[in-house]
DOKE-60117 format. One record per residue (C-alpha): x, y, z. Coordinates in nm, 3 decimals. Example, Ala and Ser with C-alpha at 12.3 -4.5 7.8 and 13.67 -1.06 7.14 Angstrom:
<pts>
X, Y, Z
1.230, -0.450, 0.780 .
1.367, -0.106, 0.714 .
</pts>
This chain:
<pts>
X, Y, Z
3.273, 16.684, 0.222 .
3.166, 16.522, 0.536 .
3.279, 16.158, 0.392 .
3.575, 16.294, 0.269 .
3.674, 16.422, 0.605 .
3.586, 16.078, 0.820 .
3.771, 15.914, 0.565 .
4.062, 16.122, 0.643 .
4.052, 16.153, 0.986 .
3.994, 15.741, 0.996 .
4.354, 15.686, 0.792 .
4.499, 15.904, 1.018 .
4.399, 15.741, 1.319 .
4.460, 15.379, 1.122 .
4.812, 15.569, 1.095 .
4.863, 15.684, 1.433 .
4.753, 15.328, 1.579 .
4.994, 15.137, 1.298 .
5.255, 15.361, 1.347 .
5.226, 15.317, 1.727 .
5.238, 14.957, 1.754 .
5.515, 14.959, 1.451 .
5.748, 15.145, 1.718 .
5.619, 15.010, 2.100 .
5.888, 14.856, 2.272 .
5.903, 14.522, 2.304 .
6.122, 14.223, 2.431 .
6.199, 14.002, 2.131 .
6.415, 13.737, 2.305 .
6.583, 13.640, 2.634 .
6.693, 13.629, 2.851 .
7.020, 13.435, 2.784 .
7.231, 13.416, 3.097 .
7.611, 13.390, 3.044 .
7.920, 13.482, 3.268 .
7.856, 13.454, 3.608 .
8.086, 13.405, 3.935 .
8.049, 13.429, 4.295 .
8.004, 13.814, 4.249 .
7.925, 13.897, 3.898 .
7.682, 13.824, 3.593 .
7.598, 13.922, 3.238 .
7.230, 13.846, 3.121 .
7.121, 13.925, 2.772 .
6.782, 13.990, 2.590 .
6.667, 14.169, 2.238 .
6.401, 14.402, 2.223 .
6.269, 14.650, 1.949 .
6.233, 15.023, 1.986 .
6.304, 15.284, 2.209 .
6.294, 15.399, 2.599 .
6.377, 15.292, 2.926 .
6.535, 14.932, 2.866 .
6.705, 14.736, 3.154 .
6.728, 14.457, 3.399 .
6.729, 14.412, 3.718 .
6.798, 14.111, 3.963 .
6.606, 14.021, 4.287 .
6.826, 13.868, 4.554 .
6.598, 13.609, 4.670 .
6.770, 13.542, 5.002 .
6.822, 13.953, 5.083 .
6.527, 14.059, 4.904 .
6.724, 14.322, 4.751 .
6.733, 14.439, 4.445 .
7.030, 14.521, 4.205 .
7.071, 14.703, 3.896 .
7.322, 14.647, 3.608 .
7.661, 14.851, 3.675 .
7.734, 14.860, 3.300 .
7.635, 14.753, 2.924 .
7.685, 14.712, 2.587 .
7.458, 14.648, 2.289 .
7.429, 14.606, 1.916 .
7.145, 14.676, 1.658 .
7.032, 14.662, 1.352 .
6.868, 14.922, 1.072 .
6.525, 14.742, 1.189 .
6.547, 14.903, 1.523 .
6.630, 14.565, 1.715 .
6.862, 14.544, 1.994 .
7.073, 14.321, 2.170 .
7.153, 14.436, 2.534 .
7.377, 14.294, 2.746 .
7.422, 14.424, 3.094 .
7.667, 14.330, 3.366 .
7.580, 14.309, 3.727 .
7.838, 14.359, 4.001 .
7.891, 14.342, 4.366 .
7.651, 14.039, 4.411 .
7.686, 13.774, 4.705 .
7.827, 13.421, 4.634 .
7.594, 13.129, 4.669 .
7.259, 13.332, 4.634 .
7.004, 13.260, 4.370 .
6.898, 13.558, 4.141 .
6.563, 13.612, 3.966 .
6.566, 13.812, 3.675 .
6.333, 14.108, 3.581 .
6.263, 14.260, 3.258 .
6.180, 14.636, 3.173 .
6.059, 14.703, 2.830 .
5.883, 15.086, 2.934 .
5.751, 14.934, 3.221 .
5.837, 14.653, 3.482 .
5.735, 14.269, 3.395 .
5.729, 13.965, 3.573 .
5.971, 13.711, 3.432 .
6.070, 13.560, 3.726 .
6.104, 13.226, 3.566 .
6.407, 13.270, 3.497 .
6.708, 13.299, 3.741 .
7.045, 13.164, 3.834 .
7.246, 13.096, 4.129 .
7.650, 13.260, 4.162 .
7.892, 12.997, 4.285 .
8.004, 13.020, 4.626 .
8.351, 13.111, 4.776 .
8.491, 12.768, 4.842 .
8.762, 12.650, 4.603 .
8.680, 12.265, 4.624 .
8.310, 12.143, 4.556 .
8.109, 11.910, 4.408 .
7.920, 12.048, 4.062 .
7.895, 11.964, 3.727 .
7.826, 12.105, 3.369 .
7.699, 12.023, 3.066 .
7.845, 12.078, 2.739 .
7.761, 12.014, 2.356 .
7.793, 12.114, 2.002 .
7.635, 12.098, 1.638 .
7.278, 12.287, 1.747 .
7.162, 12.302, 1.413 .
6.802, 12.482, 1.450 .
6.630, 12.618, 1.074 .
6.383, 12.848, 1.090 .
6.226, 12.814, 0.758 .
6.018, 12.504, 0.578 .
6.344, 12.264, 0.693 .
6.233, 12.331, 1.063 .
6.068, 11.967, 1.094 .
6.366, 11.811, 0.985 .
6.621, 12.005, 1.113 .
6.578, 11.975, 1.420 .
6.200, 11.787, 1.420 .
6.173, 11.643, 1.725 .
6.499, 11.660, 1.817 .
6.500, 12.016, 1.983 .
6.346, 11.756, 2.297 .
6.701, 11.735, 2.392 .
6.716, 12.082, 2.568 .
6.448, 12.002, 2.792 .
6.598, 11.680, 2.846 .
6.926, 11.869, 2.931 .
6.729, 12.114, 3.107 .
6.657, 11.831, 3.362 .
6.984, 11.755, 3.439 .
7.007, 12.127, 3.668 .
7.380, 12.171, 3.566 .
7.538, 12.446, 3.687 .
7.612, 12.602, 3.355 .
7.646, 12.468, 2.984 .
7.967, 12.490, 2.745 .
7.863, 12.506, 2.378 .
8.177, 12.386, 2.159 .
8.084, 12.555, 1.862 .
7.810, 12.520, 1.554 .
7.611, 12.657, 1.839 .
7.360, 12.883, 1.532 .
7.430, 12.736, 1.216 .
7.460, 13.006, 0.934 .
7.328, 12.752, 0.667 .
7.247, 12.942, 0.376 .
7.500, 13.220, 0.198 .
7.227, 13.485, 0.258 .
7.281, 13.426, 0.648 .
7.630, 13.563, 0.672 .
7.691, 13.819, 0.355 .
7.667, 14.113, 0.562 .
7.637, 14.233, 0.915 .
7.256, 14.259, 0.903 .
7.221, 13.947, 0.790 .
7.403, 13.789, 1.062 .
7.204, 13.960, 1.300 .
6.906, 13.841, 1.146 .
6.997, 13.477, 1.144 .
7.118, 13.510, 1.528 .
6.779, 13.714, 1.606 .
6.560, 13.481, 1.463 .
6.691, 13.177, 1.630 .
6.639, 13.355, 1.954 .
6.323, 13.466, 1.888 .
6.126, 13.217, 1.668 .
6.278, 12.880, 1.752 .
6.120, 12.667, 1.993 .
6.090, 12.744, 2.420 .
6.260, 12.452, 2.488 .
6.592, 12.631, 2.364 .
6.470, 12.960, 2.481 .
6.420, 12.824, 2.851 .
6.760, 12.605, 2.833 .
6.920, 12.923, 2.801 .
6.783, 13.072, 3.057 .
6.801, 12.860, 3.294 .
7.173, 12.834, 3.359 .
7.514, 13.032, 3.285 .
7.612, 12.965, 2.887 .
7.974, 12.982, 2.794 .
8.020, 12.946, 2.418 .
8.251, 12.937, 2.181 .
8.236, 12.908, 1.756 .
8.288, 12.698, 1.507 .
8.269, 12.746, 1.104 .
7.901, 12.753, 1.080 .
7.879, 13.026, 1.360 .
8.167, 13.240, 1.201 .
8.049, 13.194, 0.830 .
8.047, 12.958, 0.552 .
8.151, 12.588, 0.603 .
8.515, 12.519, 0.666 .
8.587, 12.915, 0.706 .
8.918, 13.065, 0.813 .
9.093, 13.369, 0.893 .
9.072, 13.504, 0.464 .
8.674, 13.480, 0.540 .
8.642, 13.899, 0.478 .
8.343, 13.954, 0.711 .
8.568, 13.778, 0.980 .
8.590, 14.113, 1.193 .
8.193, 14.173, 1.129 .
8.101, 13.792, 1.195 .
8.307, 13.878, 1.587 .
8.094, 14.186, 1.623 .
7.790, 13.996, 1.602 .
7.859, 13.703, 1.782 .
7.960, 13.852, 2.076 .
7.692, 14.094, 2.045 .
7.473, 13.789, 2.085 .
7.657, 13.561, 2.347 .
7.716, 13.731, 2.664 .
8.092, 13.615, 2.800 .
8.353, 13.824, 2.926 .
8.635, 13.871, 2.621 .
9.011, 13.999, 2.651 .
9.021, 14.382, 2.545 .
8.948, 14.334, 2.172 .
9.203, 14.566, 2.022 .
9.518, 14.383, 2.245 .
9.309, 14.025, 2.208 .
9.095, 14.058, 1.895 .
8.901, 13.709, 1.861 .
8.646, 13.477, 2.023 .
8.833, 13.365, 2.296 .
8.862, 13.411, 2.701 .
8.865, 13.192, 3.006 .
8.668, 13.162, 3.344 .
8.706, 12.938, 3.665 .
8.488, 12.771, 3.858 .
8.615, 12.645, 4.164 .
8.891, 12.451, 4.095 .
8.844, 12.391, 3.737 .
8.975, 12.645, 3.467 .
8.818, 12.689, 3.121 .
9.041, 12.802, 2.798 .
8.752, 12.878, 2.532 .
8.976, 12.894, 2.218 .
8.863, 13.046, 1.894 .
8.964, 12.817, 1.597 .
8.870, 13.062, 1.327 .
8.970, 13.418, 1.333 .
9.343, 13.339, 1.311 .
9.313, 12.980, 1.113 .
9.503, 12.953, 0.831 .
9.367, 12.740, 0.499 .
9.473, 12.357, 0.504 .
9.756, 12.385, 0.238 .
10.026, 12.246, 0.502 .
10.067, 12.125, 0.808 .
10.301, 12.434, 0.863 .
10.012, 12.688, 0.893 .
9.809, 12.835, 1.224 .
9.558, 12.714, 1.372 .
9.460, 12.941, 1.694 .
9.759, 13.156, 1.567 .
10.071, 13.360, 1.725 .
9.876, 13.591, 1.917 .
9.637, 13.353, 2.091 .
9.884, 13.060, 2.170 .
10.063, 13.312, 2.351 .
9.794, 13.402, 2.578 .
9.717, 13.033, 2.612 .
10.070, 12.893, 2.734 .
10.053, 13.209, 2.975 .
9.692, 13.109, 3.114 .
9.809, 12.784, 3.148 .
10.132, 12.848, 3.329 .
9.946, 13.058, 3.586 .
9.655, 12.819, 3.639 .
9.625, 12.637, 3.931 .
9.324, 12.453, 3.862 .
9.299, 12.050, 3.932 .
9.160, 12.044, 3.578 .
9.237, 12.236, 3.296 .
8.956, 12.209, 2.998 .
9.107, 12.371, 2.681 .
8.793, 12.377, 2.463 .
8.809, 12.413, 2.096 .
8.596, 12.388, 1.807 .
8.763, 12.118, 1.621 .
8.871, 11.757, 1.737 .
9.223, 11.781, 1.906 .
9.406, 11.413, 1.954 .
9.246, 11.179, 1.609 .
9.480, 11.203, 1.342 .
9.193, 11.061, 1.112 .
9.219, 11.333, 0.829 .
8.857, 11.300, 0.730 .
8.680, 11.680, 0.813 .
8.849, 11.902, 1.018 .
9.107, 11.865, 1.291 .
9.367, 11.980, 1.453 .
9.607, 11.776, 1.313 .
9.572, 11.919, 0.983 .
9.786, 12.213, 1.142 .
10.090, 11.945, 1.253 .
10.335, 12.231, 1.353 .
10.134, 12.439, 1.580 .
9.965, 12.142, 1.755 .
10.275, 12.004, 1.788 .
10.406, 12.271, 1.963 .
10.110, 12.312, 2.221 .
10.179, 11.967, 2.326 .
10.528, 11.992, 2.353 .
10.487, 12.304, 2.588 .
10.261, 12.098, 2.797 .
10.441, 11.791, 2.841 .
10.752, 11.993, 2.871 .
10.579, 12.220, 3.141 .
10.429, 11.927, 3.338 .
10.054, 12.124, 3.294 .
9.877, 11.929, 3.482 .
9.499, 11.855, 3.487 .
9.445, 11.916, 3.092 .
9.142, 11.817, 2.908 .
9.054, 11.913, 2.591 .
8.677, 11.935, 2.490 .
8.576, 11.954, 2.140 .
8.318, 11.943, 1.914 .
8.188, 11.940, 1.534 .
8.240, 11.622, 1.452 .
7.880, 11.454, 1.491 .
7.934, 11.203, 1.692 .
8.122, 11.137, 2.053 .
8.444, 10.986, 2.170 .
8.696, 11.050, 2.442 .
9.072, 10.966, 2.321 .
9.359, 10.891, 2.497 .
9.730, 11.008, 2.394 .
10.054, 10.925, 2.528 .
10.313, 11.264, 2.405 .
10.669, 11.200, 2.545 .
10.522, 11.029, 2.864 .
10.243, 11.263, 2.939 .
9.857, 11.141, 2.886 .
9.669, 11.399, 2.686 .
9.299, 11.329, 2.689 .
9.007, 11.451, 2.437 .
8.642, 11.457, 2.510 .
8.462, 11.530, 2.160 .
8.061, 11.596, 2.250 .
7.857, 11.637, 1.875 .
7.603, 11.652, 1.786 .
7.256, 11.836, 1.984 .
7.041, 11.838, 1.704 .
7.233, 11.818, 1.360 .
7.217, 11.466, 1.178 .
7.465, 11.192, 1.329 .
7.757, 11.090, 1.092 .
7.786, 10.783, 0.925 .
8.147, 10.743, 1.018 .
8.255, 10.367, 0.889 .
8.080, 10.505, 0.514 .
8.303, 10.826, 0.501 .
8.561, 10.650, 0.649 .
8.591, 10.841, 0.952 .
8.566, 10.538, 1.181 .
8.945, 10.440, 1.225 .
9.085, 10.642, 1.566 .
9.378, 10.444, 1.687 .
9.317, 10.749, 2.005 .
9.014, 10.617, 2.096 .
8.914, 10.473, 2.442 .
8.737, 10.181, 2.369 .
8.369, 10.139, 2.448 .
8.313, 10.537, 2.481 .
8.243, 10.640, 2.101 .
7.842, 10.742, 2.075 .
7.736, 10.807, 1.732 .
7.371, 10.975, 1.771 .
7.239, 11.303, 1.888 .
7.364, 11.320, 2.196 .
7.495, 11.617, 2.524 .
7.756, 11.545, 2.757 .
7.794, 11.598, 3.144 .
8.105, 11.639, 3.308 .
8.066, 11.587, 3.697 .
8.371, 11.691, 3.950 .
8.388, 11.576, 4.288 .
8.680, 11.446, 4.552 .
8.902, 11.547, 4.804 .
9.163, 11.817, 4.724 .
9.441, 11.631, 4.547 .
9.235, 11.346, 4.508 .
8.950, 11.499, 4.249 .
8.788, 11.282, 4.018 .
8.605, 11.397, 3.677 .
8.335, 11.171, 3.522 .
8.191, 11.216, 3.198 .
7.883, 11.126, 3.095 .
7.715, 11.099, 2.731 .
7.315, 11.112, 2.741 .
7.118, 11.034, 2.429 .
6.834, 11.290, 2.304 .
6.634, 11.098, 2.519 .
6.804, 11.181, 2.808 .
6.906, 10.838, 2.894 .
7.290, 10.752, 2.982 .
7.486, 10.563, 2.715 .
7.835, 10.592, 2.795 .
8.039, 10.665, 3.126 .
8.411, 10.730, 3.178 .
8.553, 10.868, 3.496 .
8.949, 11.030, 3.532 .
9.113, 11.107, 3.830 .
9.318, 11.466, 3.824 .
9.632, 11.230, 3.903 .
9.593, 11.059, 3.572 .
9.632, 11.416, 3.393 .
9.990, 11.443, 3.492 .
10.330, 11.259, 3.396 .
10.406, 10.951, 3.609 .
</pts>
């Protein structure tokens, strides 16, 4: 009788103790910063389980502290959560560390982040990239290997925030986008498994991001994908950027300034027609609307209109934007036709780098394609993706590479130089453009 009650009174305190450590609170990943301006942030973590959750930043200047103003979150049937919280009210040109509360403060003041300051014209620079392809499973030491170096490498370069062009996750099996909670999974587990070098890139400067096919579902996906409005949910859930109201603007796309350079991060997916003519859409009705408006309004020295796919090479081999003749055709009509001055398109998912050049009815359009971070380099001249009559010579790059795009100059007189660095970190290629060569002559 007497072993019969230990035993029982040992499983239920094997119970209690399981059960207890099943459900304690924890942080799982983060924090990612993403929007932030002179006065305002979003940071974003994942935890597990229930109580008193939040943030909080330290002013280091005022050593004051602030607490997040509002939030939103998603979860899963697992009891995960990803928080995002949004911090108002803050004062330009301070730095900001960031504390954690998972039922009880931590220190994770590694991490922080400065907001820009007031003035409209100053020196900084960004870095930008695409085609992060990070496994999680036995294909981790290829894909990435040794690769994943290049976000400490980028790291290094301290710029002032990063622009991810799309393939930024990678769904690479079918069982990674088939239903909400798998989606969550995959995103989850990149955050929390893969390696610190991505988790401290992250967090170590503002992230603006937009997707491509492999972070909205299978390859080559467009708007007929059926978990389109799910695959939205998540991502945004998971990247921490300030949308349009989603029922006037549904889709993965908004804009932000930074001194006197405006970014248009387009989403080339929810409204994309299939390739069956050049006559279909591309960002669709709803979104070239609010682009031409954004772009009329703007009066930014440079205008970056960032999209997934490559913009100017007609070379049909993968994806483009001149699959979609009519629409494209139409956006750079309006913008020669307009005089919008300062454009620059940025693009990715092509795995490899170029910047072209294009003359449309006397005004220069220019495209920077950065591809890829980690993902394996294309062998263009076998698949016959070589042959880009667009291209400026001497700035093609075809290995794992990240870009940096520096701005600096007198008002009127700004000049933008872009940089390609290899995984290494080393520079291979260098091209500079002055705003006065982004308008017509």
């Amino acid at each position: 009788m007497k072993k019969a009650t230990l035993s029982t009174l040992l499983f239920l305190l094997f119970f209690t103790l399981y059960s207890q450590k099943k459900e304690a609170s924890r942080l799982l990943a983060g924090p990612v910063i993403g929007n932030v301006t002179s006065t305002t942030a979003q940071v974003w973590i994942a935890y597990r389980g229930k109580g008193q959750n939040a943030l909080i930043l330290g002013d280091t200047a005022e050593k004051r502290v602030y607490y997040p103003t509002d939030y939103s979150y998603i979860n899963n049937k697992a009891g995960e959560v990803a928080l995002t919280m949004d911090f108002t009210g803050l004062k330009p040109g301070h730095i900001y560390n960031i504390l954690i509360s998972i039922q009880g403060w931590g220190a994770h003041t590694k991490y922080s982040f400065k907001t820009s300051s007031d003035s409209t014209y100053q020196d900084f620079n960004f870095l930008l990239g695409s085609c992060a392809l990070m496994n999680t499973d036995i294909l981790r030491g290829l894909f990435p290997g040794g690769s994943n170096w290049i976000f400490y490498r980028m790291k290094k370069k301290n710029g002032d925030f990063m622009v991810w062009l799309g393939d930024n996750v990678y769904y690479f099996y079918p069982h990674h986008y088939r239903s909400y909670e798998d989606m969550f999974k995959r995103q989850l587990k990149i955050r929390k498994v893969y390696n610190k070098k991505y988790r401290d890139f992250l967090g170590n400067q503002p992230n603006f991001s937009i997707w491509d096919d492999h972070d909205f579902g299978p390859n080559d996906a467009n708007k007929n994908f059926p978990l389109k409005d799910t695959s939205l949910l998540v991502y945004k859930g998971f990247w921490p950027n300030y949308y349009p109201d989603q029922k006037v603007f549904p889709g993965n796309y908004f804009n932000f300034r930074y001194h006197d350079a405006e970014f248009f991060m387009t989403d080339d997916r929810f409204y994309r027609d299939p390739e069956s003519d050049s006559t279909g859409d591309f960002l669709g009705e709803t979104q070239m609307v609010w682009l031409k408006n954004k772009l009329l309004m703007s009066d930014a020295s440079f205008k970056f209109i960032c999209v997934g796919s490559q913009v100017l090479n007609d070379n049909h081999f993968g994806e483009s934007y001149a699959r979609y003749k009519r629409e494209r055709d139409d956006l750079f009509d309006f913008i020669s036709h307009n005089n919008i001055k300062g454009v620059m398109f940025l693009t990715g998912d092509k795995h490899y780098s170029e910047i072209c050049k294009r003359d449309w009815n006397g005004f220069p359009l220019y495209d920077f394609t950065c591809s890829p971070l980690t993902s394996p380099a294309l062998p263009r001249r076998i698949f016959g993706a070589y042959h880009n009559p667009w291209r400026i010579k001497g700035t093609d790059y075809p290995l794992k590479n990240f870009g940096r795009i520096s701005i600096s100059g007198e008002k009127g007189n700004r000049e933008m130089k872009i940089e390609i660095f290899g995984r290494g970190g080393y520079k291979k290629r260098e091209y500079s453009i002055n705003q006065n060569d982004l308008k017509r002559k």
